[in-house]
MMTF fields as JSON, N, C-alpha, C and O atoms, coordinates in Angstrom:
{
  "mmtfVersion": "1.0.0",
  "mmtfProducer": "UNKNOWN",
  "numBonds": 291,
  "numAtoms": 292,
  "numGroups": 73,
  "numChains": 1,
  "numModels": 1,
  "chainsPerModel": [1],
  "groupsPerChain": [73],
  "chainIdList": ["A"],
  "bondAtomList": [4, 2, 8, 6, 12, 10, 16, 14, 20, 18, 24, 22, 28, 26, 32, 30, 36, 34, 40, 38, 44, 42, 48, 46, 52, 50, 56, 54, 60, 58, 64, 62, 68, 66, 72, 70, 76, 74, 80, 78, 84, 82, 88, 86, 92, 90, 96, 94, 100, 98, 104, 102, 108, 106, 112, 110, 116, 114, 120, 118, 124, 122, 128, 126, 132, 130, 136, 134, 140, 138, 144, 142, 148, 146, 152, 150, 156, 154, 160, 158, 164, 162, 168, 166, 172, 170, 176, 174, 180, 178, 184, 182, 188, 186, 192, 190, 196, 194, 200, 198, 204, 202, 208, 206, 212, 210, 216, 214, 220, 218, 224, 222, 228, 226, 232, 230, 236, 234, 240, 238, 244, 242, 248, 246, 252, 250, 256, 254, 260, 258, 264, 262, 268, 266, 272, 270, 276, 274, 280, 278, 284, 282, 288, 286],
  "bondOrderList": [1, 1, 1, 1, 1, 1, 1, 1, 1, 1, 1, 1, 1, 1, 1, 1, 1, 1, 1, 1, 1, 1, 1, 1, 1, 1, 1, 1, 1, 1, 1, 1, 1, 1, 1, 1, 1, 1, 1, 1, 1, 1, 1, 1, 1, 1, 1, 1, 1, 1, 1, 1, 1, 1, 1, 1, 1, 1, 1, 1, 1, 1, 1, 1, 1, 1, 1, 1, 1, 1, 1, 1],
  "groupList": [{"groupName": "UNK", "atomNameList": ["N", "CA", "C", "O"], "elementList": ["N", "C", "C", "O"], "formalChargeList": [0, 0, 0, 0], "bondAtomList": [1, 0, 2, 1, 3, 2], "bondOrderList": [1, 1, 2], "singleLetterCode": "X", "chemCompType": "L-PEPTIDE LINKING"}],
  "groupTypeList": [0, 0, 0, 0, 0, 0, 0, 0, 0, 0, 0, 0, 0, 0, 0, 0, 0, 0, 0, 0, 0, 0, 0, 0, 0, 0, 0, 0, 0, 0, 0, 0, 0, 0, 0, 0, 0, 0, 0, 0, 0, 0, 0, 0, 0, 0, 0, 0, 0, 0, 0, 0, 0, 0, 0, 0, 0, 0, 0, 0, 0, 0, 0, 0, 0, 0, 0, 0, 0, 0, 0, 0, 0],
  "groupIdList": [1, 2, 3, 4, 5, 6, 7, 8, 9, 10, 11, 12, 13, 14, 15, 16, 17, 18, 19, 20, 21, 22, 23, 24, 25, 26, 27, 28, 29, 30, 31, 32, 33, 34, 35, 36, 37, 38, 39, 40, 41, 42, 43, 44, 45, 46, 47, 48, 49, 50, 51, 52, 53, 54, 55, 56, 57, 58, 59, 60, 61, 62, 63, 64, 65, 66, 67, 68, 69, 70, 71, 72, 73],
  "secStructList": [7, 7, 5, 4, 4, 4, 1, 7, 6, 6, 7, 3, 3, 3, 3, 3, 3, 3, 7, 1, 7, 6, 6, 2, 2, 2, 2, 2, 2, 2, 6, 1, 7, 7, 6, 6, 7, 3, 3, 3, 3, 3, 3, 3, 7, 6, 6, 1, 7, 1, 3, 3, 3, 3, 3, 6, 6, 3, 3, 3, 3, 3, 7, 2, 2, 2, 2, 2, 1, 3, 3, 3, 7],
  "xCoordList": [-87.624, -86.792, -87.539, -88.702, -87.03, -87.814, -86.925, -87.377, -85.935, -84.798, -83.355, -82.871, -83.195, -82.287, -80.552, -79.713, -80.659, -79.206, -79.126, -77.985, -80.367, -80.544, -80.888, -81.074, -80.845, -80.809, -79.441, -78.58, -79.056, -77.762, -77.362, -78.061, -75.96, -75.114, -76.122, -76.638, -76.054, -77.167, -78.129, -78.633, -78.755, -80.297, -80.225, -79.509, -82.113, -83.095, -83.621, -83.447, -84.261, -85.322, -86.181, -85.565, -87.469, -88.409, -88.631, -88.944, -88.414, -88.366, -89.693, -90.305, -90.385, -91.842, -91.874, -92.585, -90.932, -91.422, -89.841, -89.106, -89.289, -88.083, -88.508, -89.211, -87.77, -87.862, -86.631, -85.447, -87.086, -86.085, -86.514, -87.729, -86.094, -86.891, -85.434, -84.209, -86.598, -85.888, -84.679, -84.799, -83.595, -82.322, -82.056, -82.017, -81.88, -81.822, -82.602, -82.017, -83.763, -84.792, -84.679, -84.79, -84.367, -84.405, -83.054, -83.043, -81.904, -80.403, -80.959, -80.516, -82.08, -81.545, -82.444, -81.709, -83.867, -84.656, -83.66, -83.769, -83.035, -82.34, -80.992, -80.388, -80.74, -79.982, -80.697, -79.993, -82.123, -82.897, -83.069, -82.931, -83.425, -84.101, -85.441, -85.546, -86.422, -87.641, -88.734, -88.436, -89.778, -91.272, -91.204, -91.224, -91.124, -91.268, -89.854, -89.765, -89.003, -88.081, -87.283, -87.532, -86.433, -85.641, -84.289, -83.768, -83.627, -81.883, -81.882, -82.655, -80.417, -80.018, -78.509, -77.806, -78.199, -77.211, -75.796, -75.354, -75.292, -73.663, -73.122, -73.155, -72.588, -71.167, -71.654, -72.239, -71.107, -70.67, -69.378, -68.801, -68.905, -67.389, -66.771, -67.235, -65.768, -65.744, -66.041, -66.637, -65.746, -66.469, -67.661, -67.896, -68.678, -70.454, -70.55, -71.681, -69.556, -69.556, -69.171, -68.469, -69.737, -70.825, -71.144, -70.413, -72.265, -72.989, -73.313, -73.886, -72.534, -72.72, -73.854, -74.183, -74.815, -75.973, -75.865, -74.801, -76.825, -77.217, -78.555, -79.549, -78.771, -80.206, -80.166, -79.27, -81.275, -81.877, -80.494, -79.98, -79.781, -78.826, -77.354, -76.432, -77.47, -76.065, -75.978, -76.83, -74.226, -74.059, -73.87, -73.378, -74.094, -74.257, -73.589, -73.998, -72.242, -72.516, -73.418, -73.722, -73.861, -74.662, -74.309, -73.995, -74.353, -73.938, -74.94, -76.084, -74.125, -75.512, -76.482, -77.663, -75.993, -77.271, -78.388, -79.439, -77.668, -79.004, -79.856, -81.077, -78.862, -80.006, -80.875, -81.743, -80.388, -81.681, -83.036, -84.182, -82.674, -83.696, -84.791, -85.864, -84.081, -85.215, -85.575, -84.771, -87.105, -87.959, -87.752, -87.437, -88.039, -87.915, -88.823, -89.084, -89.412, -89.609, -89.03, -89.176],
  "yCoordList": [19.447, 19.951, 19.866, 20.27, 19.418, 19.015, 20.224, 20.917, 20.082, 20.579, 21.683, 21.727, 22.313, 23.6, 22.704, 23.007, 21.565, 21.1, 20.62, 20.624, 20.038, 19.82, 20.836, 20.451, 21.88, 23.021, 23.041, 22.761, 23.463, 23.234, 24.157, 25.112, 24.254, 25.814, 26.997, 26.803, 27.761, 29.125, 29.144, 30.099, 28.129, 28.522, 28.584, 28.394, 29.214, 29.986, 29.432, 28.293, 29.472, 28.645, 29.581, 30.574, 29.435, 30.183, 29.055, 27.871, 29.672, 28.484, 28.208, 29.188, 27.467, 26.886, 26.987, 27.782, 26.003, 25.354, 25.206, 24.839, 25.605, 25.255, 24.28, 24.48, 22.926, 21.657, 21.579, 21.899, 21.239, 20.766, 21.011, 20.814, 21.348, 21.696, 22.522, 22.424, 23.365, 24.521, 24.768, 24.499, 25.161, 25.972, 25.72, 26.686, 24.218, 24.437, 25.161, 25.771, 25.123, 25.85, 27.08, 27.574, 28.042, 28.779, 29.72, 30.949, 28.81, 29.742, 29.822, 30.67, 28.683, 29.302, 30.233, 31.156, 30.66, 31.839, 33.099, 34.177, 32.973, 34.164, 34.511, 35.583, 33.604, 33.867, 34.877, 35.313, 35.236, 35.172, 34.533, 34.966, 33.334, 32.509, 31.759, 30.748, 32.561, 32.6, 31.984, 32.04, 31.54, 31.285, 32.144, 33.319, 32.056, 33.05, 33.815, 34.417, 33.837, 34.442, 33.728, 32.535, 34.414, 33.472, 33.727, 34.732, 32.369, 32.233, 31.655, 31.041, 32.253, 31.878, 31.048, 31.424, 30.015, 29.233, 29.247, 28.614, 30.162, 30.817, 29.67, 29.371, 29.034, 27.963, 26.691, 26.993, 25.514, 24.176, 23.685, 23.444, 23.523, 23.666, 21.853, 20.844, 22.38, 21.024, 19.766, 18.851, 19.737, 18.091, 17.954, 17.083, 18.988, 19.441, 20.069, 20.226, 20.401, 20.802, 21.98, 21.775, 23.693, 24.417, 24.572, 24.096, 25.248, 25.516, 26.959, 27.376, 27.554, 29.269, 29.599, 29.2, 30.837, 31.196, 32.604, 33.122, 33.28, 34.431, 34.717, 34.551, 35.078, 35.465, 36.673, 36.764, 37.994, 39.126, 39.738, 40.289, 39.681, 40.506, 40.53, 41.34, 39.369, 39.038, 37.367, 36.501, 37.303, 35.77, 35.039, 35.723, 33.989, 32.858, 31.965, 31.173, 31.687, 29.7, 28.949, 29.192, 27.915, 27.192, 25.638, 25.312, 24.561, 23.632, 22.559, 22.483, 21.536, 20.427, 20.041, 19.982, 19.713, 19.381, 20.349, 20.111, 21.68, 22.673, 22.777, 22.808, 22.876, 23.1, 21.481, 21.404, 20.359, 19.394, 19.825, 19.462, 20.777, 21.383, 22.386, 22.687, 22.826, 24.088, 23.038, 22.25, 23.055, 22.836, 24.095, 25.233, 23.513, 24.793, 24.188, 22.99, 25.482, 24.886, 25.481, 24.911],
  "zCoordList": [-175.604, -174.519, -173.191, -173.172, -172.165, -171.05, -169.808, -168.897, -170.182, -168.793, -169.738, -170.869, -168.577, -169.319, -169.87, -170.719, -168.892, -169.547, -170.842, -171.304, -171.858, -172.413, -174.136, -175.291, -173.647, -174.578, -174.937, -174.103, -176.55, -177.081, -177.215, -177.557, -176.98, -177.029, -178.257, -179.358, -177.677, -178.674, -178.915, -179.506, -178.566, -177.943, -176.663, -175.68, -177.361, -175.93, -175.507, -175.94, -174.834, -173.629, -172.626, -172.24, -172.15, -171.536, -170.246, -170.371, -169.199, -168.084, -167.895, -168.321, -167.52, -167.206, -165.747, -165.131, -165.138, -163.733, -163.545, -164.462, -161.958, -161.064, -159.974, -158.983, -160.503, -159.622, -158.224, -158.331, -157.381, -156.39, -155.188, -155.153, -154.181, -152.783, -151.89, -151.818, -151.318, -150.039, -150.702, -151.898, -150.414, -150.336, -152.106, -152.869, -152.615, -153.907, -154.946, -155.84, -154.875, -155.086, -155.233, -156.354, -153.828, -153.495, -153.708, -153.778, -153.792, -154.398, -156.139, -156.913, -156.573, -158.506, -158.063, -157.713, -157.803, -157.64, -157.209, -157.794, -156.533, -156.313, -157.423, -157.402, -158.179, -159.096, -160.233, -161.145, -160.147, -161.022, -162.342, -163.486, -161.844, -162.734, -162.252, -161.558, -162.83, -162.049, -163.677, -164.87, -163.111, -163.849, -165.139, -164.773, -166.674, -167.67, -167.929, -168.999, -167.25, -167.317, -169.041, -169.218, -170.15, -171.129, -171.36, -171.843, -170.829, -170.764, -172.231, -172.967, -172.271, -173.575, -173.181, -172.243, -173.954, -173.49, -174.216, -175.174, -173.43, -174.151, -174.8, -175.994, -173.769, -174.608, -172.801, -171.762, -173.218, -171.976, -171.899, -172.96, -171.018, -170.431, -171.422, -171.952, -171.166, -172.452, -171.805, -172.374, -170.966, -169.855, -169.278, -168.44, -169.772, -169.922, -168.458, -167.996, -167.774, -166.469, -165.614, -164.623, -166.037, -165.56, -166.838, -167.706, -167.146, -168.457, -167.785, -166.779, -169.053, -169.116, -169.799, -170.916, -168.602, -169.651, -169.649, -169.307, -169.986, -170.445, -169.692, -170.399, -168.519, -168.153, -167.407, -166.569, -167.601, -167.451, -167.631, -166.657, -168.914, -169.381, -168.369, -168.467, -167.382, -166.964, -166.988, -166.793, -167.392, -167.609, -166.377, -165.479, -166.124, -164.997, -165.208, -166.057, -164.522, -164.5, -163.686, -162.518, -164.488, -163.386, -163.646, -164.791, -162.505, -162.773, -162.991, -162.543, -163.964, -164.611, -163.795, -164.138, -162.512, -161.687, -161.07, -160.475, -161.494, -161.235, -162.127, -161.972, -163.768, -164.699, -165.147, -166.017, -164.342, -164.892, -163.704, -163.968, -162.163, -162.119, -162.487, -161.964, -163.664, -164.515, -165.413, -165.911, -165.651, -167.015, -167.767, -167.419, -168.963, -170.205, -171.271, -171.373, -172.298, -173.177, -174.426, -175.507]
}
């Protein structure tokens, strides 16, 4: 597993490293999804396009091109 889009519906994941620069960067950090933090990956929209997670006990959509910016392992 390299990137969070890539984790399959119901699994977990422990983020490593958030790729991208300024504002993108900086809106997932404020989503809290930070360094160590672990999302768990609800369900993906049937056309893989937002992917519902589970992180610090509230759910998120987030969309594919954000999560190929989170590493995970």
């Amino acid at each position: 597993m390299n990137n969070l889009k890539e984790v399959p519906v119901g699994g977990k994941a422990k983020v490593v490293k958030i790729h991208g620069e300024g504002a993108v960067k900086r809106r997932i950090m404020d989503m809290g999804i930070t360094k160590g933090v672990e999302i768990f990956v609800r369900k993906v929209a049937p056309l893989g396009d937002p992917i519902e997670i589970t992180v610090r006990g509230y759910e998120l959509s987030l969309r594919k091109a954000d999560a190929e910016n989170i590493e995970v392992e």
